[in-house]
C-alpha positions in Angstrom: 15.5 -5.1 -4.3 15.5 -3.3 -7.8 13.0 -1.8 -9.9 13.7 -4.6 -12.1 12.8 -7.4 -9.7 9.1 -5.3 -9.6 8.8 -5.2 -13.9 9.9 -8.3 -14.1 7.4 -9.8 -11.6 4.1 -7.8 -13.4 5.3 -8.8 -17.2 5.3 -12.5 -15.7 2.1 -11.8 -13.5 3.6 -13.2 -10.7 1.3 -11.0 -8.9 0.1 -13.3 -6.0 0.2 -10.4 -3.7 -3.1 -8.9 -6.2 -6.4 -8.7 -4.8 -9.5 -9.4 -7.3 -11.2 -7.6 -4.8 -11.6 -5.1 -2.2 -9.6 -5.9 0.6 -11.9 -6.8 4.1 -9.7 -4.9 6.5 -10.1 -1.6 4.4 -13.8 -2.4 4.3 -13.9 -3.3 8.0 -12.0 -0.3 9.7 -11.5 2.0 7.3 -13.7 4.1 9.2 -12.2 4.5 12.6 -10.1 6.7 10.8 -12.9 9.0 10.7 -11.9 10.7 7.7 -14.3 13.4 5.8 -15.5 13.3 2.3 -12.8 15.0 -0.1 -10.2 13.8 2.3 -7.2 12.6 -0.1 -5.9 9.1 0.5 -2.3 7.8 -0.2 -1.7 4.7 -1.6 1.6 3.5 -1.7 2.9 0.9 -4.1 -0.3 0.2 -5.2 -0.8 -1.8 -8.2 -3.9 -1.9 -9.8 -5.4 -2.2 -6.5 -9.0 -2.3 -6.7 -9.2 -0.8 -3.1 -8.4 2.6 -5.1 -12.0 2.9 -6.2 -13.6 1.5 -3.6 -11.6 4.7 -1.8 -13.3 7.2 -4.2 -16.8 5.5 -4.2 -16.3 6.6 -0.1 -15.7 10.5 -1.3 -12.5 10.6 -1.3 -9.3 12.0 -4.0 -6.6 9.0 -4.1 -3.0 8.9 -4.9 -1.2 6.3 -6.1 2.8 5.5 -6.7 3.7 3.0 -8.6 6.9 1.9 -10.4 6.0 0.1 -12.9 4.3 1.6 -16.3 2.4 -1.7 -17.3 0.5 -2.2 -14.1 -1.1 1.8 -14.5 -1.8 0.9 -18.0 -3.2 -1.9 -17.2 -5.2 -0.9 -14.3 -6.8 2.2 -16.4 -7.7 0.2 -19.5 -9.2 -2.5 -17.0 -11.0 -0.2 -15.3 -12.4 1.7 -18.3 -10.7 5.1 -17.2 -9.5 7.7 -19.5 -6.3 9.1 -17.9 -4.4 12.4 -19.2 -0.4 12.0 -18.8 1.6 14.4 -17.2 5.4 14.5 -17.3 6.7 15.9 -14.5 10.2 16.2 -12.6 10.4 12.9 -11.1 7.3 11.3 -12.1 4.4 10.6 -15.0 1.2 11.6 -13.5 -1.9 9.6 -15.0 -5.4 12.1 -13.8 -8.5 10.6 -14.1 -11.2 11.2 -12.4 -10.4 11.2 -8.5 -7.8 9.3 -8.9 -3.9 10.4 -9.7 -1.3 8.0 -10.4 2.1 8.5 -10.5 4.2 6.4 -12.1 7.8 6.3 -10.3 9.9 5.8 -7.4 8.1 5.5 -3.9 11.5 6.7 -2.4 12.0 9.7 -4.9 8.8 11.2 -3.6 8.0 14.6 -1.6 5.5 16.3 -0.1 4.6 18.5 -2.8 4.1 15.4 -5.4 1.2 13.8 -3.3 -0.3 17.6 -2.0 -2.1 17.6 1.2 -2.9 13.7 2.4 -5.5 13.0 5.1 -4.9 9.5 5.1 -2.5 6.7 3.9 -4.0 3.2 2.9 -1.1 0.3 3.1 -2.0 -2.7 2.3 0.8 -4.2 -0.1 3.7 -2.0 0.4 5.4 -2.6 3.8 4.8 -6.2 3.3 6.1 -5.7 -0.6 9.8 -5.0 0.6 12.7 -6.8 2.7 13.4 -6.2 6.1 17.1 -3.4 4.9 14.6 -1.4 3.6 11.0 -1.6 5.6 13.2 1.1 8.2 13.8 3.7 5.6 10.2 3.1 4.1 8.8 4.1 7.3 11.1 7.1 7.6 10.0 8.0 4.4 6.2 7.6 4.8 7.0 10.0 8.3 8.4 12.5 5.8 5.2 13.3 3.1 2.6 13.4 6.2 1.5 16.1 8.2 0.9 15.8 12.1 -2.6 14.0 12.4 -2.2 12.3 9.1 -3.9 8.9 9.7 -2.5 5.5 8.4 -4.5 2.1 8.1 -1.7 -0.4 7.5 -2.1 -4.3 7.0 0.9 -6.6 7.9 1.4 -10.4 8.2 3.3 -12.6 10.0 4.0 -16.2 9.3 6.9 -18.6 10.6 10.5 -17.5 9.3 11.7 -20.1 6.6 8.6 -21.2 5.0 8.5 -18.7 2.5 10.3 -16.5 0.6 9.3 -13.1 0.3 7.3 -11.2 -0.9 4.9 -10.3 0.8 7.3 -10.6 3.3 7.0 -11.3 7.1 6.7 -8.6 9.5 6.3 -9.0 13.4 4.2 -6.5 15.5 7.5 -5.5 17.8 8.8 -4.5 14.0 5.9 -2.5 13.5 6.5 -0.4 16.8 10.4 -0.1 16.6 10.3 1.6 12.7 6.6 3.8 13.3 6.5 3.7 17.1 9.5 7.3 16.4 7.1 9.7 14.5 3.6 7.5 14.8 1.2 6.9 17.0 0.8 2.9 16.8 -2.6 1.2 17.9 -3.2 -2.5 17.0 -7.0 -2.8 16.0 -7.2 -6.8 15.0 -5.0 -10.0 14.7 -6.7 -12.5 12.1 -6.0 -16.0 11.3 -6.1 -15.4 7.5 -4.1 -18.7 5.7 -7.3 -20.2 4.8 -7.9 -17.8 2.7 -4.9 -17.6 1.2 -4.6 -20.8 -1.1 -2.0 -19.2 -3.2 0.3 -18.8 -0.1 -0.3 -21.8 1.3 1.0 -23.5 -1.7 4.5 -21.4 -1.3 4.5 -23.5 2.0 2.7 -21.9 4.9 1.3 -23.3 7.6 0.3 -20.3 9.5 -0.7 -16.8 8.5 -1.4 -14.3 10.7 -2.5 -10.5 9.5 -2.8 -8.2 11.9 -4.3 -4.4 11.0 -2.7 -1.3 12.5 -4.1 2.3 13.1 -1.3 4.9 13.1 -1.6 8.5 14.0 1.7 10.6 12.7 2.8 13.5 15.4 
């Protein structure tokens, strides 16, 4: 899946995977991760993700990746943020506030672009990609966190055939085989969530399922 398949996607805002608001899972456990004001909070692939701010409203510093340069722009003017630019090696950093975004490649990242994460908030990126490359996502994820860094990840499951990805489905043994190496895996809550998903249920669903997962990295 190429970079272009992403821009293309956001100029036609086929964005059904957007959330106008803050997501209930994050509002729901976030705190079981028992995470300290300051803490700073990862969020991969993230869009214009209004979970972002709810993040900093709890005291924390988030980064963000993202690929494409439309959706930052957008997010920052529809957020009424004033963001300094930074080019760096491998990425544009957009700084405002407590909140840096950087505007690349998810896989081109290291530990010293994001600086010292607490916590990781996933929501719309495992889901975002095809089964060839959820593995190497989370071997990636394994490689920017520290042991103890905390992960709150949301996947769904739904019957293979009646959709086409993305969000893609992703089954709890999946979950354990590509963390279960360098992650402590806890499942916290299955959910029944089609109903609220009219947009997905007109792609053909009949069942939905999402189910929210607390990983510990060791």
């Amino acid at each position: 899946m190429e970079s272009d398949f992403w821009q293309q996607r956001w100029r036609e805002q086929r964005i059904g995977w957007h959330q106008p608001k803050v997501n209930a899972w994050l509002r729901e456990y976030w705190a079981s991760l028992e995470l300290p004001p300051g803490s700073r909070v990862f969020v991969p692939l993230c869009g214009k993700s209004l979970d972002m701010l709810w993040l900093v409203r709890q005291g924390h510093e988030v980064v963000g990746v993202e690929l494409s340069p439309l959706v930052l722009a957008a997010f920052c003017e529809e957020q009424g943020l004033q963001a300094e630019q930074q080019e760096e090696e491998r990425f544009v950093r957009h700084h405002a506030q407590c909140i840096h975004l950087l505007e690349g490649d998810f896989f081109h990242l290291r530990p010293s672009d994001l600086g010292k994460v607490q916590g990781v908030w996933d929501r719309a990126a495992l889901v975002a990609l095809p089964e060839p490359m959820r593995g190497e996502y989370a071997r990636h994820l394994a490689s920017l966190l520290d042991p103890g860094t905390q992960v709150l990840l949301v996947t769904m499951e739904y019957p293979a055939g009646e959709m086409e990805g993305p969000p893609f489905s992703v089954s709890a043994a999946e979950v354990q085989e590509i963390f279960g190496g360098a992650f402590h895996v806890k499942l916290l809550e299955t959910g029944d969530m089609l109903a609220g998903n009219p947009s997905l249920r007109e792609r053909g669903l009949n069942r939905l399922v999402e189910q929210v997962w607390q990983l510990r990295r060791f």
